[in-house]
Structures are given as C-alpha cells and as structure tokens.
C-alpha atoms as an extended CHARMM CRD file, in Angstrom:
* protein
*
       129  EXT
         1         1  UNK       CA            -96.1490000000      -79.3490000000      119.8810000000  PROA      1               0.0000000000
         2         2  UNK       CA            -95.3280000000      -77.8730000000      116.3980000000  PROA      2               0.0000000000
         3         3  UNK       CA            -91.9860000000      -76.3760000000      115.4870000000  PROA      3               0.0000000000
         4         4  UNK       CA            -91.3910000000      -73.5230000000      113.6080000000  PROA      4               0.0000000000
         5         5  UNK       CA            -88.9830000000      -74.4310000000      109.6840000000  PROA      5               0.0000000000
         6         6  UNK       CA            -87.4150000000      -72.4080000000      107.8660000000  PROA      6               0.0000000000
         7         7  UNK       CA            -88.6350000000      -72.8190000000      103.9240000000  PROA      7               0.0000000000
         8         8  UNK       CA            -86.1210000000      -72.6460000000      101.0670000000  PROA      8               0.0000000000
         9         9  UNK       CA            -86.2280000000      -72.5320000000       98.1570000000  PROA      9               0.0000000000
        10        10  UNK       CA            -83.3220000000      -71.7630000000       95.0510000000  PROA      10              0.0000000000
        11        11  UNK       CA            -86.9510000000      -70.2940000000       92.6310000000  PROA      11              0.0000000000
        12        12  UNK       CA            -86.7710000000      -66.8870000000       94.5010000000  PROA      12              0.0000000000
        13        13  UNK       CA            -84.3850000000      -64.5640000000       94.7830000000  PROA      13              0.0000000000
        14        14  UNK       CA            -81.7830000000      -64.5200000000       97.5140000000  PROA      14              0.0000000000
        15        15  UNK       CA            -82.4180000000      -62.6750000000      100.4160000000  PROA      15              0.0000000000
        16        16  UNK       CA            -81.3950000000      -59.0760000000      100.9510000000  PROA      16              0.0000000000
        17        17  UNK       CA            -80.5270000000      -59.5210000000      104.8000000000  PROA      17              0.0000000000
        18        18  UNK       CA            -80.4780000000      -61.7450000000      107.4600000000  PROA      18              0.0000000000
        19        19  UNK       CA            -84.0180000000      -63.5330000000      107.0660000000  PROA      19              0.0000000000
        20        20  UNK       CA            -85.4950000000      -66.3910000000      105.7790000000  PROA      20              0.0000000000
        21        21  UNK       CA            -88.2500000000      -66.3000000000      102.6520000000  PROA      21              0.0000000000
        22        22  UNK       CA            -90.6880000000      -68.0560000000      104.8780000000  PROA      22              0.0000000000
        23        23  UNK       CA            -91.0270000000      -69.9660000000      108.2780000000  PROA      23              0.0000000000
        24        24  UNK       CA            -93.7610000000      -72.8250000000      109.2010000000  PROA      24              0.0000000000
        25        25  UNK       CA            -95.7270000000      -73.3530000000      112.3740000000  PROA      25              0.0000000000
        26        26  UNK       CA            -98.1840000000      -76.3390000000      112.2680000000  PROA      26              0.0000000000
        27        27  UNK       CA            -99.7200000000      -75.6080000000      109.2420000000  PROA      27              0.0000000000
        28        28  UNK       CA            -99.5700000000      -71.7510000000      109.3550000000  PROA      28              0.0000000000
        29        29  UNK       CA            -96.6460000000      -69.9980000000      106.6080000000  PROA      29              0.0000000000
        30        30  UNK       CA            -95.4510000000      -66.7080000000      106.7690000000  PROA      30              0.0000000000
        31        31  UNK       CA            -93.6940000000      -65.3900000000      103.9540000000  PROA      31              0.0000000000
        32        32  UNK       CA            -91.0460000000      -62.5550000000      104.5850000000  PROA      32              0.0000000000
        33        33  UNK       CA            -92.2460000000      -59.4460000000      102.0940000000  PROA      33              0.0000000000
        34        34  UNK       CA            -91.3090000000      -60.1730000000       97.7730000000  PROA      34              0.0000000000
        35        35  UNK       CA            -90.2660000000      -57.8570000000       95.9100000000  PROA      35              0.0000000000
        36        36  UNK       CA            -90.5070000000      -57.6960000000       92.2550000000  PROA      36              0.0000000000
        37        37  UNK       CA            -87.0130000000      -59.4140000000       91.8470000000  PROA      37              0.0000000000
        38        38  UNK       CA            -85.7810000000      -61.5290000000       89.2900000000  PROA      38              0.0000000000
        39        39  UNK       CA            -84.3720000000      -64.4690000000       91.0830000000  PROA      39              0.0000000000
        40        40  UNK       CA            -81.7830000000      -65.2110000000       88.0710000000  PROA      40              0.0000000000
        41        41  UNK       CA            -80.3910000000      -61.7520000000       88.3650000000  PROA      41              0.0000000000
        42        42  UNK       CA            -81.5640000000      -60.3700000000       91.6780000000  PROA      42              0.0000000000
        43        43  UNK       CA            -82.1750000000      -57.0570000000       90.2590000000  PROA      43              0.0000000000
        44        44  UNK       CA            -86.2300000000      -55.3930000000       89.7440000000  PROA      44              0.0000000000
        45        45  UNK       CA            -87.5980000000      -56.7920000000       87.2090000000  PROA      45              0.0000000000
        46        46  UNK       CA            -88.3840000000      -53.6150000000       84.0860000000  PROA      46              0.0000000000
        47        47  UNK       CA            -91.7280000000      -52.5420000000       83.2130000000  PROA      47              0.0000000000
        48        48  UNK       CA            -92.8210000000      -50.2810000000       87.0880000000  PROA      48              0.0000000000
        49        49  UNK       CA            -95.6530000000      -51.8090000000       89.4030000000  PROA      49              0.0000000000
        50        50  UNK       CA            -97.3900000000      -53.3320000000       87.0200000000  PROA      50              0.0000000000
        51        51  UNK       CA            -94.6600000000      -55.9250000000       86.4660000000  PROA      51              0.0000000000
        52        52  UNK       CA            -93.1890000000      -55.9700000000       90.0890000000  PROA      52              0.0000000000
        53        53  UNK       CA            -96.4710000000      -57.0080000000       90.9470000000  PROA      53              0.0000000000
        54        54  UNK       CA            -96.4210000000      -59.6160000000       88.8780000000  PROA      54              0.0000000000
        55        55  UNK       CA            -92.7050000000      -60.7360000000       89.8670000000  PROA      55              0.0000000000
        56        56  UNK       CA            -93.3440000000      -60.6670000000       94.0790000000  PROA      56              0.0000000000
        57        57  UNK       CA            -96.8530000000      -62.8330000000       93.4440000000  PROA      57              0.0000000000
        58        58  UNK       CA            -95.0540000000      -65.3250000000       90.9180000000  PROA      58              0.0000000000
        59        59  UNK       CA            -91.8740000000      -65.4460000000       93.7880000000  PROA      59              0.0000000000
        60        60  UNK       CA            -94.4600000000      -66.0110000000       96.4230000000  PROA      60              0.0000000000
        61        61  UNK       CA            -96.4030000000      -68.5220000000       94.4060000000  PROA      61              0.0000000000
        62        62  UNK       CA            -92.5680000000      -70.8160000000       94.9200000000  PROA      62              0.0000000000
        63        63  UNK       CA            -92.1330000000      -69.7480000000       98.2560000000  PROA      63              0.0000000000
        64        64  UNK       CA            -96.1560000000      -71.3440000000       98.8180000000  PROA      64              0.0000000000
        65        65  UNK       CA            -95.0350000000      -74.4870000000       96.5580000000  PROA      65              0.0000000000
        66        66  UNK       CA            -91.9530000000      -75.0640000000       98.9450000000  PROA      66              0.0000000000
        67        67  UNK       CA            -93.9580000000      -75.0580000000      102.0130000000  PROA      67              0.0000000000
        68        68  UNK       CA            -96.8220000000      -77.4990000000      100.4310000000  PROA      68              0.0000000000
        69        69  UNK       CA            -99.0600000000      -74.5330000000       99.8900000000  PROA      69              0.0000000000
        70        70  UNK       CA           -100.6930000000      -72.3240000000       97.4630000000  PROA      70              0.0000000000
        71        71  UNK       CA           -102.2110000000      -69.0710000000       96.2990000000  PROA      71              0.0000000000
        72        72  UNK       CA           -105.4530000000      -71.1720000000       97.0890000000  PROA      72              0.0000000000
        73        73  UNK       CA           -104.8030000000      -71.4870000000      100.6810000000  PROA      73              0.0000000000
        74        74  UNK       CA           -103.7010000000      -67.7630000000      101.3270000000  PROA      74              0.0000000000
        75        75  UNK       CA           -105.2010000000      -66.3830000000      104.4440000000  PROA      75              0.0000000000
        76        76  UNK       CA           -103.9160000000      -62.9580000000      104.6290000000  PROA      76              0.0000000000
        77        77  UNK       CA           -101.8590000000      -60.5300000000      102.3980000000  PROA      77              0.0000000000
        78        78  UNK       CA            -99.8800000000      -57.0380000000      103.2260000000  PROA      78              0.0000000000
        79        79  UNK       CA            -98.9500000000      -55.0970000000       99.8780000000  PROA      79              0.0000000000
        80        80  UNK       CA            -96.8230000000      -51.8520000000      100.9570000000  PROA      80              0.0000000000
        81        81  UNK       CA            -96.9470000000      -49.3830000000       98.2150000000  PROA      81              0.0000000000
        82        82  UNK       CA            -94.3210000000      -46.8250000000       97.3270000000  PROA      82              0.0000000000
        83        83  UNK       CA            -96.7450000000      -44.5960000000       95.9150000000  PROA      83              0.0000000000
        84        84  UNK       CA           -100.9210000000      -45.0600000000       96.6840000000  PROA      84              0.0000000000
        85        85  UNK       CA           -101.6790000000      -43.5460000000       93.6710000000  PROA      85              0.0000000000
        86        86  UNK       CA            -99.9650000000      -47.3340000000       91.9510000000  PROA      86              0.0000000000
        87        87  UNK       CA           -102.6960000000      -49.0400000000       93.8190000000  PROA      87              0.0000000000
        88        88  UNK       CA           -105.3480000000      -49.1260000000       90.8750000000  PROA      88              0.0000000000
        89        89  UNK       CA           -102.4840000000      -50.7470000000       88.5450000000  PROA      89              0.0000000000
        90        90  UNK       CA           -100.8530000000      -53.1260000000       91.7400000000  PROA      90              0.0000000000
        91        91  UNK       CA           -104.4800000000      -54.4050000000       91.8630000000  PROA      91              0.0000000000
        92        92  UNK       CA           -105.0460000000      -54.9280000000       88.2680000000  PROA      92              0.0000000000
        93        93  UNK       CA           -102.6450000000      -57.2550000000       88.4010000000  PROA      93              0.0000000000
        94        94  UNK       CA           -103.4380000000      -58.3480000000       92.1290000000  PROA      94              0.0000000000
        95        95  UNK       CA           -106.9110000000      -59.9270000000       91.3920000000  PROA      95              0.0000000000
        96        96  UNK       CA           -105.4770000000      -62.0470000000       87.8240000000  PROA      96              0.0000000000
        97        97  UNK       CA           -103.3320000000      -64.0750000000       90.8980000000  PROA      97              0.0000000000
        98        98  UNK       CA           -106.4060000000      -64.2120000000       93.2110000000  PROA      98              0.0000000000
        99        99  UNK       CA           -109.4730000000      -64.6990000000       91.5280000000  PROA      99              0.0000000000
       100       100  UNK       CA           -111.8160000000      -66.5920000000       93.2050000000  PROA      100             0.0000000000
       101       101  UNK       CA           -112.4370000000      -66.1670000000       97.8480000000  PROA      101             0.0000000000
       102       102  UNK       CA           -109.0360000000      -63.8770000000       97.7470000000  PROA      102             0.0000000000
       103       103  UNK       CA           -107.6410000000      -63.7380000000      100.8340000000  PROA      103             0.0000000000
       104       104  UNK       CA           -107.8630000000      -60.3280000000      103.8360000000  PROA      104             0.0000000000
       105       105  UNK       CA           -105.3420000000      -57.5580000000      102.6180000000  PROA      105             0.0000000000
       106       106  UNK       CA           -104.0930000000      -54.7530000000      103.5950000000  PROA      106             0.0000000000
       107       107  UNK       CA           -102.1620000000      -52.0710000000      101.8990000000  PROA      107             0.0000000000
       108       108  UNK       CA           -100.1250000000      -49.5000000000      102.9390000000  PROA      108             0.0000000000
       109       109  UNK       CA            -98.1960000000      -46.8370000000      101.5700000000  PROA      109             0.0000000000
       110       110  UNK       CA            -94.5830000000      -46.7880000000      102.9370000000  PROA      110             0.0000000000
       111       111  UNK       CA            -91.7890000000      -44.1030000000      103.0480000000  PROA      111             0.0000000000
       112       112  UNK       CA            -89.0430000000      -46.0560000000      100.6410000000  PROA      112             0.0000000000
       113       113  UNK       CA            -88.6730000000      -49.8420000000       99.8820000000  PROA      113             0.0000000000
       114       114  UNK       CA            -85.5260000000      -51.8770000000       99.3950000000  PROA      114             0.0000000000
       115       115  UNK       CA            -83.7460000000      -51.6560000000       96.0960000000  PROA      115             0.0000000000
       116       116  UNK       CA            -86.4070000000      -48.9040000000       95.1420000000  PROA      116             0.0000000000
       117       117  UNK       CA            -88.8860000000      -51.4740000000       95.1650000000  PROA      117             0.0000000000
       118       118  UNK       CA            -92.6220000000      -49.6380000000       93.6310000000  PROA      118             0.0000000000
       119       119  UNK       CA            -94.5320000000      -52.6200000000       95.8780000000  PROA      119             0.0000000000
       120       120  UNK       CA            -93.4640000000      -55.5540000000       98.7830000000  PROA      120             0.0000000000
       121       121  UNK       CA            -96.2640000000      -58.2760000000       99.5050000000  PROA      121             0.0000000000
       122       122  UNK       CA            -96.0090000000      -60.8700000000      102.0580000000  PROA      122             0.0000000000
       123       123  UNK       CA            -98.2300000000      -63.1940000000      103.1100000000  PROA      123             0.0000000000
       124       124  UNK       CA            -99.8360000000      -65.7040000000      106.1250000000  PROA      124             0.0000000000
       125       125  UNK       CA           -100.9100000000      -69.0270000000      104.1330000000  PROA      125             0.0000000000
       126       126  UNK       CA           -101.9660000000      -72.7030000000      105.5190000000  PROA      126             0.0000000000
       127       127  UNK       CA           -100.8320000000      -76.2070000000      104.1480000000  PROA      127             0.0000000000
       128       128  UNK       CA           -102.9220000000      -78.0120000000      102.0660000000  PROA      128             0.0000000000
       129       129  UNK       CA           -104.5870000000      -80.6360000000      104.2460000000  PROA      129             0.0000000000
C-alpha cells in the first residue's frame, strides 16, 4: 500500500501556514496553491499578474522537480483569480509554461488571496515512470 510524503524543498518560498508545498501518494502529487512569491524574499514578486504568473508556475516547476515530476506530467491545474478580467494576461503567460497536451484547468475567481496575491495555482501531477 502507498504512503502519502510530504515534499520539500528550500527553491520555493516558505509556507504561509501550517501546510506542506506538496504531498505524494503512489505516484499522484498534489501541490498546495503558489503564489507569485519570491522564495529569497517571500514577498510578491513586482510587475501584477503577468509576473505572479510567472513566479507560482516557476515555484511549482521546483515543487514538481522535488517530487521526481514535471510540468510534462501535470494532470490537472486550479488557477484562482483575484480579478476574471486578469484571465486573458494569467493565460498569456499560462500557455508559454504548458505548451504542448496542457493539462485540465479550472479557474476561478475568488473573493481575496493571501498577501494580496492577483493569482494562486496548484496542481495534481504524476511521477515520471
């Protein structure tokens, strides 16, 4: 019977509350939600949702790399949204990450994120066999 890990990793920023970035099942990874964070400083990184975007993919891309996985191997991917009317520039950036058989998504537009987040994507992923 698998067991469900926790996955570390010291490439993405530390969590904001009592979770880990990612646990493992067999070969199934889920990723707690990324914000656009700066794992040297914590903090958003500048530029709006363009560039926190940019910053949760890249911080999930580790989190995948820690738990023998990649973007390749996504299955499934929530993006919640501060604002819907960001979606056109969150995706922009979106499809340079996944460009070829991108994973299901969903996206949702929520009340408030932490830190005053613009965007939060997590993600269910498999290990490379």
């Amino acid at each position: 019977m698998p067991e469900k890990k926790v996955v570390v990793s010291d490439k993405v920023p530390t969590p904001v509350g009592p979770y880990s970035i990612a646990t493992t099942f067999g070969d199934l990874i889920y990723t707690a939600g990324q914000l656009g964070m700066d794992p040297a400083t914590n903090d958003l990184v500048p530029g709006g949702v363009e560039a926190e975007t940019r910053q949760a993919l890249t911080n999930l891309k580790h989190v995948l790399a820690a738990a023998g996985s990649s973007l390749d191997l996504v299955l499934k991917t929530t993006v919640f949204l501060r604002d819907m009317a960001d979606f056109a520039r969150m995706n922009a950036v979106y499809s340079e990450f996944f460009t070829q058989n991108p994973p299901a998504r969903s996206a949702f537009q929520v009340a408030a994120l932490p830190k005053g987040a613009a965007v939060e994507i997590e993600l269910v992923a498999c290990r490379a066999s």
